[in-house]
Biopython code that builds the backbone (N, CA, C, O; Angstrom):
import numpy as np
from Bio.PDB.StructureBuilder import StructureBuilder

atoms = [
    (1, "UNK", "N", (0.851, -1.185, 0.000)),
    (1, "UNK", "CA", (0.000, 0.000, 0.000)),
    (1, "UNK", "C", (0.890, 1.240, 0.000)),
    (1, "UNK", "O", (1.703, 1.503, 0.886)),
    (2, "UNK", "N", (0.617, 2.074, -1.238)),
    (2, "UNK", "CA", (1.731, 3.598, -0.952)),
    (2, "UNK", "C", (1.546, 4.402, 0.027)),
    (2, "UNK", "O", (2.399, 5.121, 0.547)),
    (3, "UNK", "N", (-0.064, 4.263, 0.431)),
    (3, "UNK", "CA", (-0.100, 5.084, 1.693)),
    (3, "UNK", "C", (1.413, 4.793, 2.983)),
    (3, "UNK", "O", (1.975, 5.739, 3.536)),
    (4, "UNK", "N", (1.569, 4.195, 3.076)),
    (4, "UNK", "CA", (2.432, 3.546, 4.542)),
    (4, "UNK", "C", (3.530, 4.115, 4.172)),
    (4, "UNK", "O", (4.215, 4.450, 5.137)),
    (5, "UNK", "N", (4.163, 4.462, 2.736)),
    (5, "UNK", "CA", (5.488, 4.787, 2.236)),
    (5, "UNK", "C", (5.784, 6.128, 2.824)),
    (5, "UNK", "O", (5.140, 7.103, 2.436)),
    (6, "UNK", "N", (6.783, 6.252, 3.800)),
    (6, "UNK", "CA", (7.419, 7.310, 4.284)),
    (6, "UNK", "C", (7.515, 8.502, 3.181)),
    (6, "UNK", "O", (6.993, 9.587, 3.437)),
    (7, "UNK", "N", (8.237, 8.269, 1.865)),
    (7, "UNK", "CA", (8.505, 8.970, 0.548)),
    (7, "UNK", "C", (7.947, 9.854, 0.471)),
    (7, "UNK", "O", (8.341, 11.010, 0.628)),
    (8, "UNK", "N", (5.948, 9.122, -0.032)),
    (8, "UNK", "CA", (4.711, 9.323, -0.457)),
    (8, "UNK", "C", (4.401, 10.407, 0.710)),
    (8, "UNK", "O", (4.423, 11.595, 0.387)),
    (9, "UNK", "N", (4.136, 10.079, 1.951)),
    (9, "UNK", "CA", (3.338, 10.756, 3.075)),
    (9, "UNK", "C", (4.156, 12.236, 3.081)),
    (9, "UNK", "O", (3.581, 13.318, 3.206)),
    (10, "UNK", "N", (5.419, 12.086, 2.943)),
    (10, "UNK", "CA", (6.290, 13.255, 2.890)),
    (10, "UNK", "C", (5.974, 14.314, 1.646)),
    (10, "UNK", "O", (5.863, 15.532, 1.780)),
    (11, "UNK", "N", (5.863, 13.608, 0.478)),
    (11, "UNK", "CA", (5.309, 14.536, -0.619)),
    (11, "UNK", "C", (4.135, 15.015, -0.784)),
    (11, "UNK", "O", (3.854, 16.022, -1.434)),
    (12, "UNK", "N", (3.091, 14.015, 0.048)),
    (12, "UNK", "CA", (1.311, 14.283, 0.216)),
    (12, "UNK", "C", (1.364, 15.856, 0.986)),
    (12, "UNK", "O", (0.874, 16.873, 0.495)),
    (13, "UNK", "N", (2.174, 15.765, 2.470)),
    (13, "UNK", "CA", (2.584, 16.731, 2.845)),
    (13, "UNK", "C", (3.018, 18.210, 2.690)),
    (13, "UNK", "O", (2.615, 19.269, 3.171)),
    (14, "UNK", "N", (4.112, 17.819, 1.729)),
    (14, "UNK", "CA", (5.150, 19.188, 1.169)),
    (14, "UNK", "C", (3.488, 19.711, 0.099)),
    (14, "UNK", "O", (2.749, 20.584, 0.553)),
    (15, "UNK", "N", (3.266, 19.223, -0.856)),
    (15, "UNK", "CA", (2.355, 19.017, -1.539)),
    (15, "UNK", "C", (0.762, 20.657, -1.538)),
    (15, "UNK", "O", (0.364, 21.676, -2.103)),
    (16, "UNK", "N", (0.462, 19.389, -0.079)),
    (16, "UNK", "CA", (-0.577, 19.606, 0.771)),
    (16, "UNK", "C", (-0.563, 21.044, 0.773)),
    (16, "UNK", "O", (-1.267, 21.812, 0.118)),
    (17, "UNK", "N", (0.578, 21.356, 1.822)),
    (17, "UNK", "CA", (1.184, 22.285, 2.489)),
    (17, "UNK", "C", (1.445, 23.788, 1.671)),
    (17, "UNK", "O", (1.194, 24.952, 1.984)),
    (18, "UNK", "N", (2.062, 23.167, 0.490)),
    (18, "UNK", "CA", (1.447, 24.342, -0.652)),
    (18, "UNK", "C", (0.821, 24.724, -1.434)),
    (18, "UNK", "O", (1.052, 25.605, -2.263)),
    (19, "UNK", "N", (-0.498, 23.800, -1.190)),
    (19, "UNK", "CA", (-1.455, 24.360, -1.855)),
    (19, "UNK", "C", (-2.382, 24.608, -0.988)),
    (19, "UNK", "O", (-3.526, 24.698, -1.433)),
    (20, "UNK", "N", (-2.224, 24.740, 0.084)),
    (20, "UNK", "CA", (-2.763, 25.564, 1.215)),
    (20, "UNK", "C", (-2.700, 26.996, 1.334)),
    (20, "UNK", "O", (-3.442, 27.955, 1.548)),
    (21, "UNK", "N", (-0.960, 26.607, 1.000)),
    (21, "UNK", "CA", (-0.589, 28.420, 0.873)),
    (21, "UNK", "C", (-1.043, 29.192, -0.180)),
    (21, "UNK", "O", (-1.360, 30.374, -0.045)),
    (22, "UNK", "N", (-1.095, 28.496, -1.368)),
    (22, "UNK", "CA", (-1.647, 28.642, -2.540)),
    (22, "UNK", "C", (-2.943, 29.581, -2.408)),
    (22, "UNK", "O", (-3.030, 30.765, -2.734)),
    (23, "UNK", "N", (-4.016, 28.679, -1.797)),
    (23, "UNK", "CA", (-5.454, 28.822, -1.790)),
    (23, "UNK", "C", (-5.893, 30.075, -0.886)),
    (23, "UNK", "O", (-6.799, 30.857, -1.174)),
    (24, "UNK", "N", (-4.912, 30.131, 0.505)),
    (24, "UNK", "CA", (-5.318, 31.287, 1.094)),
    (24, "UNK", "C", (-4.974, 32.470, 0.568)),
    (24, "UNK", "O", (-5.645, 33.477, 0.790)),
    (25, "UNK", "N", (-3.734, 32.479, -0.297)),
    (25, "UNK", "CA", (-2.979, 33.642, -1.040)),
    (25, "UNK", "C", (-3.871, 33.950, -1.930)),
    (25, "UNK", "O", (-3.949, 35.167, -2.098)),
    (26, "UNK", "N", (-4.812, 33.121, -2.780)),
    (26, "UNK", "CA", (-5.661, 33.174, -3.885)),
    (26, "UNK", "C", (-7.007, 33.674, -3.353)),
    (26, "UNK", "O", (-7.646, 34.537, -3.955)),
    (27, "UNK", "N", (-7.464, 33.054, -2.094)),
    (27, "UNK", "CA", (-8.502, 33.769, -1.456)),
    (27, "UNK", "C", (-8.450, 35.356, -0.886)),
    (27, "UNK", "O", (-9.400, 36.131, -0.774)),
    (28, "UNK", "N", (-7.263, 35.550, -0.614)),
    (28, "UNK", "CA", (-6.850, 36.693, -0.140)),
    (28, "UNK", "C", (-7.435, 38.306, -0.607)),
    (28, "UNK", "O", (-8.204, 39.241, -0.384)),
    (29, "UNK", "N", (-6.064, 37.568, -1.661)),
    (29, "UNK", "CA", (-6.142, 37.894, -2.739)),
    (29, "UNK", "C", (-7.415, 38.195, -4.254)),
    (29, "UNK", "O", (-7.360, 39.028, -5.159)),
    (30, "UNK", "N", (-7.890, 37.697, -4.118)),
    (30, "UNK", "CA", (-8.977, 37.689, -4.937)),
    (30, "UNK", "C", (-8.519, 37.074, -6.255)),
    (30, "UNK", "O", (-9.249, 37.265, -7.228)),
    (31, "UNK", "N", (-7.123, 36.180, -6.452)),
    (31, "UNK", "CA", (-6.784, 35.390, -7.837)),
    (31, "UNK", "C", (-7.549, 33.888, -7.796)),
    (31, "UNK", "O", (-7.586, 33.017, -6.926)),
    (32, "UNK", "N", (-8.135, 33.989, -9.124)),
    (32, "UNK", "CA", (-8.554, 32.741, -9.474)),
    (32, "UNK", "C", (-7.340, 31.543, -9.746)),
    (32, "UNK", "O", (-7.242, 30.404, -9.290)),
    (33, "UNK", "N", (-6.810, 32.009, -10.319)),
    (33, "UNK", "CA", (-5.726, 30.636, -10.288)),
    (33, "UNK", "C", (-4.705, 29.833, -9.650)),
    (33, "UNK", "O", (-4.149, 28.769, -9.924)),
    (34, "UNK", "N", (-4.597, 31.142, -8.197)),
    (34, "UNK", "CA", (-3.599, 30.346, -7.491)),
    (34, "UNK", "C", (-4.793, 29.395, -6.064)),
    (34, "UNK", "O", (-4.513, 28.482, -5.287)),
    (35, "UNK", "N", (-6.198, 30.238, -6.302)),
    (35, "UNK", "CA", (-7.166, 29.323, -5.395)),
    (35, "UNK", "C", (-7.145, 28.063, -6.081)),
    (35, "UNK", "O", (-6.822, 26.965, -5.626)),
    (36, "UNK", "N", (-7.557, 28.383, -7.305)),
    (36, "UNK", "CA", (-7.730, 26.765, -7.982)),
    (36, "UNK", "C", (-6.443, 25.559, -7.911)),
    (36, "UNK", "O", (-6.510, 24.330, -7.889)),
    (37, "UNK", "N", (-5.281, 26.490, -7.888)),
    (37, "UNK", "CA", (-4.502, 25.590, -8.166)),
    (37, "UNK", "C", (-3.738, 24.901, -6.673)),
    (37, "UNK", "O", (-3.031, 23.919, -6.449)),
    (38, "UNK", "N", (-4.406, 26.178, -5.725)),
    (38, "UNK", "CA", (-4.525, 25.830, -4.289)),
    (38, "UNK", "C", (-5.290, 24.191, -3.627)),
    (38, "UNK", "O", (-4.936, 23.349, -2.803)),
    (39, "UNK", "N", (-6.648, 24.409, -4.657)),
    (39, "UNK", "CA", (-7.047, 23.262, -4.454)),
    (39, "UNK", "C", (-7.180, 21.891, -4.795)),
    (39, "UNK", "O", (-7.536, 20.870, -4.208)),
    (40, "UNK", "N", (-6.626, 22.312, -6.379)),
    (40, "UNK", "CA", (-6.002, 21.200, -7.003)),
    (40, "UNK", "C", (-4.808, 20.191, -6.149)),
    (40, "UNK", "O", (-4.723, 18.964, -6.184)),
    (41, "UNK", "N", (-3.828, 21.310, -5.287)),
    (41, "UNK", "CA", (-2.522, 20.845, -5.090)),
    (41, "UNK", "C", (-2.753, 19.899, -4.058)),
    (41, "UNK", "O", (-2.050, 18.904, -3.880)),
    (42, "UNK", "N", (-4.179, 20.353, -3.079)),
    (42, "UNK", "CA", (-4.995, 19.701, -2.284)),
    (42, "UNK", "C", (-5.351, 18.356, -1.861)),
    (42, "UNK", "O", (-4.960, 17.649, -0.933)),
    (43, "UNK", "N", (-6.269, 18.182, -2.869)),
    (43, "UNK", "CA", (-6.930, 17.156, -3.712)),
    (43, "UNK", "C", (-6.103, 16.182, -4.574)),
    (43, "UNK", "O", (-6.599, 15.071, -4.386)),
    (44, "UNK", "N", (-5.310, 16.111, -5.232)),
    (44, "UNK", "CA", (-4.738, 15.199, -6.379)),
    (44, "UNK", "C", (-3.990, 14.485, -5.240)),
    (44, "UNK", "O", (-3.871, 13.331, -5.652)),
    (45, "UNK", "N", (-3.410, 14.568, -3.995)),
    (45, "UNK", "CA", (-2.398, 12.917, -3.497)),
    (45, "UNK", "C", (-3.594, 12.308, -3.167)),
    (45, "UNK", "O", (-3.225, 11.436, -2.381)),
    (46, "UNK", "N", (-4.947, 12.205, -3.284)),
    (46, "UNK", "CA", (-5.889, 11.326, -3.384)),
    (46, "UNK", "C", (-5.947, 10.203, -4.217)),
    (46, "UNK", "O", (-5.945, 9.032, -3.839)),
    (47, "UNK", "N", (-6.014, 10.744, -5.731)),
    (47, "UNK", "CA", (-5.981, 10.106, -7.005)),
    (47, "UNK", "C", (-4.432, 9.489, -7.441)),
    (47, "UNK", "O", (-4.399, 8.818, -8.472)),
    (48, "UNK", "N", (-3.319, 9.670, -6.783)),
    (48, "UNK", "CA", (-2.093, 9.344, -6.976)),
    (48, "UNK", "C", (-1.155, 8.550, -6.100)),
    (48, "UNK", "O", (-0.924, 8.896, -4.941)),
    (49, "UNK", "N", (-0.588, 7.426, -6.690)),
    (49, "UNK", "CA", (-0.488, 6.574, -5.806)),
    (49, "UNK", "C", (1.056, 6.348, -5.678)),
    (49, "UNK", "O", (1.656, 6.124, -4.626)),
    (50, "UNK", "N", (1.817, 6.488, -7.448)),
    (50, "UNK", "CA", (2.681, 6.510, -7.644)),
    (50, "UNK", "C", (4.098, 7.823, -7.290)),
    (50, "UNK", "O", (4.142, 8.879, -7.921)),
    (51, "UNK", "N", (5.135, 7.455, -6.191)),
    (51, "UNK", "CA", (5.704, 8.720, -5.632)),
    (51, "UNK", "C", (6.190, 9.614, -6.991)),
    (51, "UNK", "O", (5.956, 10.823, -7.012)),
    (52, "UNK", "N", (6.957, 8.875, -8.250)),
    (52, "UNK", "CA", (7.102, 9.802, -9.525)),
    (52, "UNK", "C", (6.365, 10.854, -9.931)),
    (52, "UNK", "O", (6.553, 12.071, -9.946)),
    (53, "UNK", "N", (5.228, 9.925, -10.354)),
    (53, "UNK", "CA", (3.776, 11.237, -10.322)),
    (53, "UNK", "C", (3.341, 12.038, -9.747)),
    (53, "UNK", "O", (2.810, 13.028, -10.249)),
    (54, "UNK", "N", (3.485, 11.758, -8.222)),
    (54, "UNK", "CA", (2.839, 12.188, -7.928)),
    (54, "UNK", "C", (4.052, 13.942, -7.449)),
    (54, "UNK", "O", (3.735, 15.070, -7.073)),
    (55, "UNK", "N", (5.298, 13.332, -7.717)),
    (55, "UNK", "CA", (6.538, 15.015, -7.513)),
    (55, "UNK", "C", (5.820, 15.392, -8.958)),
    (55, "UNK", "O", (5.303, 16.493, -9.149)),
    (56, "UNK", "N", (5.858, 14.263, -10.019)),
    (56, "UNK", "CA", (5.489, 15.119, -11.343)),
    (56, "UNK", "C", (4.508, 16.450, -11.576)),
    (56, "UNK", "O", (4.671, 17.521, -12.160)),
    (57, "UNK", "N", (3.262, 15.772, -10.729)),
    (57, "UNK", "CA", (2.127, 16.651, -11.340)),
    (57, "UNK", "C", (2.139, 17.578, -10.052)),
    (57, "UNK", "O", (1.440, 18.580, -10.202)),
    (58, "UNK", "N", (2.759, 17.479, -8.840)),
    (58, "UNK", "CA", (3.180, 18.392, -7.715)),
    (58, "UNK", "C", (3.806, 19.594, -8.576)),
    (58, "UNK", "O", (3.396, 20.752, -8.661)),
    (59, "UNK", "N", (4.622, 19.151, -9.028)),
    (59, "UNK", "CA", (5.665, 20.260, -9.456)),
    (59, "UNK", "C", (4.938, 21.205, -10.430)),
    (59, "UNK", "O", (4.634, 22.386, -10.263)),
    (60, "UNK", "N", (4.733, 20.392, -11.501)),
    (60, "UNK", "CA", (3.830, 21.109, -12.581)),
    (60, "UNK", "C", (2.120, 21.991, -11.571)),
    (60, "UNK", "O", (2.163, 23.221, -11.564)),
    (61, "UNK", "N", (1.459, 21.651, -11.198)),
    (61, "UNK", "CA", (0.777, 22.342, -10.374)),
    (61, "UNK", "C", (1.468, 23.437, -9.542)),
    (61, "UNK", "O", (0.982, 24.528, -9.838)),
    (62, "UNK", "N", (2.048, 23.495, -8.975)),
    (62, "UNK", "CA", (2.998, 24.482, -8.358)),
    (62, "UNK", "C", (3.568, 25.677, -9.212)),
    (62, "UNK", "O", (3.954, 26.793, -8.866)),
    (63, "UNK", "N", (3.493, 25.083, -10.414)),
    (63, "UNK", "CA", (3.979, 25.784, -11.014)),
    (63, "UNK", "C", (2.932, 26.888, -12.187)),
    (63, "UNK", "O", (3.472, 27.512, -13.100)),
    (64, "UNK", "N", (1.715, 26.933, -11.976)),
    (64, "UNK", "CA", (1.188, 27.278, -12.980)),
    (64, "UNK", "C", (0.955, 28.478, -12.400)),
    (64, "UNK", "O", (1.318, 29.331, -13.210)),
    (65, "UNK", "N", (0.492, 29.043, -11.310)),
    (65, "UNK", "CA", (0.961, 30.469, -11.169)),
    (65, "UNK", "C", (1.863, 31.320, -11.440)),
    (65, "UNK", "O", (1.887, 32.550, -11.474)),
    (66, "UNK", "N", (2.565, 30.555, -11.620)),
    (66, "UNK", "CA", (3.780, 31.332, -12.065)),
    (66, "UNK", "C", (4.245, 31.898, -13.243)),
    (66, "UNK", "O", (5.062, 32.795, -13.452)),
    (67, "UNK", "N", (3.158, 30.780, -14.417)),
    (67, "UNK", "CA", (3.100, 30.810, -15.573)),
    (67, "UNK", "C", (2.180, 32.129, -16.040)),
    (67, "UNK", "O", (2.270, 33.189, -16.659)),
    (68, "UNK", "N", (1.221, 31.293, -15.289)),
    (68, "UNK", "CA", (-0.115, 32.021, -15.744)),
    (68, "UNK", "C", (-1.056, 33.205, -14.763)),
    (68, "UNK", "O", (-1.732, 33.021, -13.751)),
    (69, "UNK", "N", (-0.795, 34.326, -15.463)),
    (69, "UNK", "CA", (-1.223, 35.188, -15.093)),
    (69, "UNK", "C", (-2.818, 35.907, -15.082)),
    (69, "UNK", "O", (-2.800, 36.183, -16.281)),
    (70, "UNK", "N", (-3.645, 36.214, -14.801)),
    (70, "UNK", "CA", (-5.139, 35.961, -15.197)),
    (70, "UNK", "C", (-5.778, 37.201, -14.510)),
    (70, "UNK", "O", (-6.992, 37.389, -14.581)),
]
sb = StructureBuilder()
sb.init_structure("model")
sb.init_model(0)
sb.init_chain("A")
sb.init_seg("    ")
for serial, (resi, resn, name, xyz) in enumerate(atoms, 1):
    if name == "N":
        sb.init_residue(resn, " ", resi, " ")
    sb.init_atom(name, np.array(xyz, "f"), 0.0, 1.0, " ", f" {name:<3s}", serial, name[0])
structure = sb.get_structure()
């Protein structure tokens, strides 16, 4: 089970943790995309089981504020 994986729980975490920051900065704020992507960052170590993927689509999520401006 990946849940139990030290790795995993650590990245669910780091993860978690910034898209927390994300969401309140976006609520704050009044930006739509860093809430969304606040809650995306949230939500997805649900659907992800694999630790690769799951830094993959961490990273890339993390990263779209940065991109995208709105």
């Amino acid at each position: 089970m990946a849940a139990m994986d030290p790795t995993y729980l650590f990245f669910v975490i780091l993860f978690s943790a910034a898209g927390m920051a994300y969401f309140m900065y976006g609520k704050k704020q009044s930006a739509f995309v860093p809430l969304l992507t606040g809650l995306a960052l949230m939500i997805y170590p649900y659907f992800v089981s694999n630790n690769y993927a799951l830094v993959g689509v961490g990273m890339l999520l993390a990263a779209i504020p940065y991109f995208v401006r709105l």
